[in-house]
Structure formats: structure tokens, C-alpha cells
C-alpha positions, -999 to +999 in steps of 0.1 A: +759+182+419+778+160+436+771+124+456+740+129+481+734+167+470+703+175+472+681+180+440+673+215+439+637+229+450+609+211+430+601+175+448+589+159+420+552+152+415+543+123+436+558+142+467+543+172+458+510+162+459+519+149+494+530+183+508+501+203+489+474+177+506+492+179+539+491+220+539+529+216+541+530+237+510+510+260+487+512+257+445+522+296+447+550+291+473+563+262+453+560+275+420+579+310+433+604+291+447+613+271+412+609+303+393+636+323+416+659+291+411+656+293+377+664+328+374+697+319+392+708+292+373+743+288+352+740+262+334+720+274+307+690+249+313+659+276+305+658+301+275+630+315+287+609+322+321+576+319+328+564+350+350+526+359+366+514+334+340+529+308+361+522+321+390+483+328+384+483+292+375+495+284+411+474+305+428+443+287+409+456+252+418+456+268+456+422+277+456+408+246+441+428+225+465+411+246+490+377+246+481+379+205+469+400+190+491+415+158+475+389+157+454+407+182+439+434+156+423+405+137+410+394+167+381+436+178+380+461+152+385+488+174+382+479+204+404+510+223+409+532+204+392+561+225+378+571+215+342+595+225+316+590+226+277+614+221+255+618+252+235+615+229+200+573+224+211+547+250+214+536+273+239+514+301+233+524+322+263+565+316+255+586+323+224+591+287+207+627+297+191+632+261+183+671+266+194+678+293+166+689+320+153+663+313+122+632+336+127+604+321+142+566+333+150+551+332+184+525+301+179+489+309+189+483+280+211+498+247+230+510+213+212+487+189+223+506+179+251+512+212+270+474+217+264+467+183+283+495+192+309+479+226+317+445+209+322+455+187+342+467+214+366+507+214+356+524+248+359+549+254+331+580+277+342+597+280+313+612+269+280+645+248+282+675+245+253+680+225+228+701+221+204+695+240+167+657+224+159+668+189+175+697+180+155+721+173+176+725+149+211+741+173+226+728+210+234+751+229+214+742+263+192+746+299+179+717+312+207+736+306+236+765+288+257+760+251+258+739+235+283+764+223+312+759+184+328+751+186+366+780+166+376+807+180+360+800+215+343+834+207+319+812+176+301+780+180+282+745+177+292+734+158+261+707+167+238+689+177+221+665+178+254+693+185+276+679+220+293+653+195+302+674+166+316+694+192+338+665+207+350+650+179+363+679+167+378+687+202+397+652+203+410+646+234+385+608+217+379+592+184+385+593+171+354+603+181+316+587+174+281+607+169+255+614+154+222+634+120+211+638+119+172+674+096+177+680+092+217+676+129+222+654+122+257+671+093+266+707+105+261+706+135+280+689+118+306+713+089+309+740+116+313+726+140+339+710+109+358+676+112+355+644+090+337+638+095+304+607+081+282+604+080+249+567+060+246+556+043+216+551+063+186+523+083+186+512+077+220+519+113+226+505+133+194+532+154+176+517+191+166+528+202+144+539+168+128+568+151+126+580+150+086+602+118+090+580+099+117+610+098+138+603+124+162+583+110+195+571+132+224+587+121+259+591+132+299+618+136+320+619+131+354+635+121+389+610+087+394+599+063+367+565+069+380+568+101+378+580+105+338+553+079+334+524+100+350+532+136+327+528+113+297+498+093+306+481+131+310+497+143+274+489+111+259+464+104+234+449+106+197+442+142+184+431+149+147+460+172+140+485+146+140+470+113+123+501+091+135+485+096+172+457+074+164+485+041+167+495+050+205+473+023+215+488+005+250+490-031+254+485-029+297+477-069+297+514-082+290+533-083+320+545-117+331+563-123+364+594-142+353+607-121+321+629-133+291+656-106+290+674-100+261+706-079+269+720-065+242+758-053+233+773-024+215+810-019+204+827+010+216+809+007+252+836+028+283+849+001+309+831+030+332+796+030+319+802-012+314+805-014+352+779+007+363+750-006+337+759-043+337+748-039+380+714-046+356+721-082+349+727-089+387+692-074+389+673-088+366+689-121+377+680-115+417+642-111+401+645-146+390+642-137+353+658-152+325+689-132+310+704-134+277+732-116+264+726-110+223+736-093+196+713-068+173+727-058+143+710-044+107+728-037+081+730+002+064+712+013+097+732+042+102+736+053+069+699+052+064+689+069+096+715+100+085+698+098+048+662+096+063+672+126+090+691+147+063+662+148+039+638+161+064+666+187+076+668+198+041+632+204+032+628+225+059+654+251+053+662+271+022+693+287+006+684+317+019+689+306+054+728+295+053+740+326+074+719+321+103+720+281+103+739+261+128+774+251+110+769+216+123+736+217+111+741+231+073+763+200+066+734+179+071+706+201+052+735+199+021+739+162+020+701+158+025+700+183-010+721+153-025+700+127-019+671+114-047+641+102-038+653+067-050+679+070-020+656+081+004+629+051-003+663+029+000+668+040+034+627+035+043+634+003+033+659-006+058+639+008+086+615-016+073+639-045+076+648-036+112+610-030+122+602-068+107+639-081+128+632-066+161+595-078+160+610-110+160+634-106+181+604-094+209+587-127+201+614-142+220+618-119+245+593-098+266+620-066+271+655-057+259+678-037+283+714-023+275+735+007+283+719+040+271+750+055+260+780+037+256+802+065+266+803+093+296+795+128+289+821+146+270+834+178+266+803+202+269+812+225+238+814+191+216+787+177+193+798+138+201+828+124+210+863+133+195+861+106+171+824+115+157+828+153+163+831+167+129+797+169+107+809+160+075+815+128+084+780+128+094+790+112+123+772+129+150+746+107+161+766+070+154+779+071+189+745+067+205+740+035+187+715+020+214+690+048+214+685+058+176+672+017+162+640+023+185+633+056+173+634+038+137+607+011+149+589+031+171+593+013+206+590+028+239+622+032+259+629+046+293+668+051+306+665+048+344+696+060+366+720+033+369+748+051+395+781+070+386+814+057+370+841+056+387+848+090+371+820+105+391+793+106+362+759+095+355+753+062+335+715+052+325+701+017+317+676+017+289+646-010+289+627-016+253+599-037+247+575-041+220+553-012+202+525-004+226+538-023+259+544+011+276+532-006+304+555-037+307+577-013+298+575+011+327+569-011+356+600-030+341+617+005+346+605+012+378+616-021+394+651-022+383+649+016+399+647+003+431+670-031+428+696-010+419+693+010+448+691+046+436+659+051+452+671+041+484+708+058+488+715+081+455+743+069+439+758+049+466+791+041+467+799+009+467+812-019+443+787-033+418+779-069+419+804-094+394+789-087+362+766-122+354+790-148+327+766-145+304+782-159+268+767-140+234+737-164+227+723-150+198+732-130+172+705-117+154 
């Protein structure tokens, strides 16, 4: 995909619902038309299709658009809209093999959120890869090739949701659900330049749970608004997951001028710098008030690995070595090492980061930063040269502004920020405190269009001058 190319054949949802009201376009045409690009696709997005299913679904949404007019929107919100599942959630018409060669059963019903999805009137056309049950940020396995970024089908697509990152951004469906347990919807999305939410934890209920309470629900798609309208229809409490019942919104906080807190990480590509800090010239053209500061927490790292390892390991016996992702096994065995002592030690730091960042959002009303430091990289890698080998246990420290909000449980979205000079996406993620999805989002949607994606995809001209900001806190 290349500078001005267009996106594939699914519009999105907002445009959609233009061209189905208009008689432009039927659900069936549109949904036939994804399904027979999918089918041709090479770079791995989907591991599995959706057939007559998908298309009976249209046809439904057709004759209720027919017999209701727009009212028709008013009882299904989503009529039409083609949307993929990541293959690590449930689906009771598609195989769920959670990226592995492990055996796994066909579930009986939806997750929550492809339930809500479906009743709303959205069409799912298929299942997209991950990486081996999540555990990686890029989508690399035993089941298949790895997923290939958009852009440049040498580098990576990221992961773990990165089948649904590339098809949303080759117009292979309107939008994607996915999963974020360390930056694995924001990641991918930053690298295949599309928006990626990851809401507050338990907005969006996870069935079956979420062992570590890391794991969040999240959309993909082209527009903010569009990401932010698949997860206001999947959103909600359910009584299978108990965690949903704290996905409580905060809509009221949303002041005109904002205190933006713009944070640095080490180890951030003079590419991906140039491209992401075109934020601070937008933030400053809104009149808000922009900080550059320093985050840091000590023993996050090691206690994210420790609380991630010891979930990976309860989940998978001895007896299922042969058929585990290599990557993967060296994380179930040091999880086996661990006591319970060093697992409550780790808690404990996520604790001390939740009580840091809630004061640091008392003195600002968003954060923003690169997503990822670096560009994609090669696409048969786990993480970058230097963090490419497991038993370091390595393999997520790369990503080090996506994985801290995932530990406190704060929504995110990475919006498209334009290409590096070497051609390649870079995102700009915006944070803000638990429950101000809202703030959150229109924040997101805003710096969408000041940056100018919107308006002329990945334009080519020069940033703006990065804003002299000096390091004024360091907390």
C-alpha cells in the first residue's frame, strides 16, 4: 500500500451507512465484495472465512433497511458493517484456534462483544491472526506465515492483533476487534496506520476472563469515530466477567484548553521522532498547554514479564511442549520458576504505578507520546534485533509506551501520525485517566484531523519544527 492507494473495498462504517441509506449500495453486494477480497489476500490477515453465514446476515440487514428506512439504524447501528475477530475471542460459527497448533474446541456461542456486534447489525467475515494465544506484539507462529505490514510486506505487521490492523487498513472489513494485554491493539495499529483502542478496563467485558487482568478488549479501525462506535456497541457489564462491572465512563470531563503531558521514551527512531512530535505543533495550534515529562517506575518491566509469565504457565502443561510456540515455551518455563511470593512482588509494583500515574493525571487531563518507538521490523521477527531472543525475555520491552497502561488499566487510542521518511506508518497514542474514554476519544479524533491524515493521507510534506519543549518533570 503505498502513498494515496486506496484502502481496499470496505468504506468504513460511517460511510457505509451513507451509501446503504442512499441505495448506492446493498449489505449483500458489500459484504460479497469484502469476502472475495479476503479470499485473495497474501498477507495472511484472516485464518478463517466467513461464508453464507455472512452473507444471510447481509441479506437480513437489506431487507430491514428496506422495510424501515433509516429507522432502521435506530434498532441496528451497525447494519452492514463488515467486521473481523480476532481468532484469540469467540465465535460460535468459526473455529477460535487462538493462533495454535494446541487443540482447541469449537465454542458454543459469541464473547460478549461479538454477540453485541451481531445485534447491532455487524456482519463478521472472518477470523484474523494472531500471534500463539497473544504472546507476542508481532504475529508470528507455527499455524501459518507471519502476517505481512501493508506498507512494506519485508517488515512486520505487529501483534498480536495484527491480522486485524492489516485488515482494516487494506479495506478487508470496516472495522476489527481485537485484544491488547501489553500494546497488542495499539502496536499493530501504529505500524500498519490505522486507529487502535484499547478502552478502560472492563469497559468491554472479557469472556472467558482474563487470568492476569491485563487483557482489555479493543477495535481497530480507519476513523477514530469509527473504532469508537464498534466498542460503544460491545461495551458494557455482563455477569460472566465481574471486572466489566468497573467500565463506567466519565463523559463530563472534557475541558477546552488541555494540560498535555508529553511523555519520552529512550530508544525512540529519529524517523518515528519526526513524524509523532508533528503532535506537539498540534496540540500547541489548539491553544493547549504542552509539557514534555518523564514517566518512569521502577521493576516495571520485570514485573509485567513475571505477572504475564505466570498466567502463560498455568495455562499450559508439560504435556504440551511439542506443539507450543518456541518463543512462547520460554515464557511458560520462567513463569514455572516463579513463587507466589514473586508474583505478589510484581502486583505490587503495578500497584505503585497505578497510585503514580493517578497522580500524574491530577496534573494533567491527557498524556500523548509515540506508540512505538521504533518502525516495523523484519516481519519473521518477534521484536527488534536487540530484544529478539525469548530468553532474555525481552520481547515486549521495546513497546515501552503501550504496556504501563495496560498495567493501570487506562484507555489509549494510537491515531495515524504519517509515514517516516522510510515510507512507514508511525501512530501517536493519547491516554487519560480510567473511565475518560470520552475525553479520550474526542482528544483522538481532533489531533486526526490537525494532523492532516483525514484530509490528504499521508501527505508529503515536512512536519512542523518540533515545539523546544525542555523535560519539565520527571516523575
Amino acid at each position: 500500500m503505498t502513498a494515496g492507494q486506496s484502502a481496499g473495498p470496505a468504506p468504513g462504517p460511517a460511510r457505509l451507512r451513507e451509501l446503504l441509506a442512499a441505495g448506492e449500495l446493498t449489505a449483500e453486494r458489500h459484504v460479497r465484495t469484502v469476502l472475495d477480497a479476503i479470499r485473495a489476500d497474501t498477507t495472511g490477515a484472516y485464518v478463517a472465512v466467513a461464508g453464507e453465514g455472512a452473507l444471510r446476515a447481509a441479506r437480513e440487514a437489506d431487507a430491514l433497511i428496506r422495510e424501515r428506512g433509516a429507522a432502521a439504524w435506530l434498532e441496528q447501528p451497525l447494519l452492514g458493517v463488515t467486521v473481523s475477530v480476532k481468532d484469540l475471542l469467540q465465535t460460535g460459527d468459526l473455529p477460535t484456534g487462538r493462533g495454535s497448533l494446541l487443540p482447541n474446541t469449537r465454542p458454543p456461542e459469541d464473547t460478549p462483544a461479538v454477540a453485541r456486534l451481531r445485534a447491532a447489525g455487524a456482519v463478521v467475515v472472518g477470523k484474523t491472526a494472531t500471534s500463539e494465544y497473544g504472546w507476542s506484539a508481532s504475529t508470528v507462529g507455527r499455524v501459518g506465515p507471519p502476517v505481512r505490514n501493508p506498507y512494506d510486506p519485508r517488515r512486520t505487521a505487529g501483534g498480536s492483533s495484527g491480522g486485524a490492523a492489516v485488515a482494516v487498513a487494506t479495506g478487508l472489513c470496516d472495522g476489527g476487534l481485537g485484544t491488547d494485554g501489553a500494546g497488542s491493539v495499539r502496536i499493530p495499529a501504529a505500524f500498519c496506520g490505522v486507529v487502535g483502542y484499547k478502552p478502560s478496563y472492563g469497559r468491554i467485558p472479557y469472556v472467558p476472563g482474563s487470568i492476569e487482568r491485563l487483557s482489555h478488549q479493543g477495535t481497530l479501525a480507519r476513523r477514530v469515530e469509527d473504532a469508537a462506535a464498534l466498542a460503544a456497541v460491545a461495551a458494557g457489564p455482563h455477569p460472566y466477567d465481574p471486572d466489566s462491572a468497573l467500565g463506567s465512563l466519565d463523559p463530563e470531563r472534557s475541558p477546552r484548553r488541555l494540560r498535555v503531558g508529553w511523555v519520552e521514551y529512550e530508544r525512540t527512531s529519529a524517523g518515528v521522532r519526526a513524524v509523532t512530535e508533528r503532535a506537539l505543533a498540534a496540540f500547541a495550534g489548539r491553544g493547549h498547554r504542552v509539557e514534555r515529562i518523564e514517566v518512569r517506575c521502577a521493576g516495571l518491566y520485570p514485573a509485567l514479564v513475571d505477572i504475564l509469565a505466570a498466567a502463560e504457565a498455568a495455562s499450559t502443561g508439560p504435556e504440551d511442549e511439542e506443539l507450543c510456540d518456541p518463543g512462547r515455551l520460554e515464557v511458560v518455563r520462567h513463569g514455572r520458576t516463579l513463587s507466589g511470593t514473586a508474583v505478589i512482588r510484581a502486583e505490587e509494583v503495578r500497584h505503585a504505578l497505578r497510585t503514580k500515574l493517578r497522580s500524574v493525571m491530577d496534573r494533567y487531563d491527557v498524556l500523548a507520546m509515540a506508540t512505538v518507538p521504533v518502525e516495523p521490523f523484519d516481519a519473521g521477527a518477534i521484536a527488534p534485533e536487540w530484544a529478539a531472543d525469548p530468553r532474555d525475555l525481552l520481547w515486549l520491552a521495546w513497546s515501552p509506551a503501550t504496556y504501563p497502561f495496560n498495567m493501570t488499566g487506562q484507555p489509549a487510542v494510537s491515531v495515524p501520525a504519517g509515514l517516516t521518511p522510510a515510507g512507514l506508518p508511525a501512530g501517536v497514542q493519547v491516554v487519560g485517566p480510567v473511565g475518560a474514554d470520552a475525553l479520550v476519544l474526542a482528544t483522538a479524533a481532533r489531533l486526526e484531523t490537525d494532523l492532516g491524515v483525514l484530509r490528504a493521507p499521508w501527505a508529503a510534506q515536512p512536519p512542523p519544527a518540533p515545539a523546544a519543549l525542555p523535560v519539565v518533570e520527571r516523575i
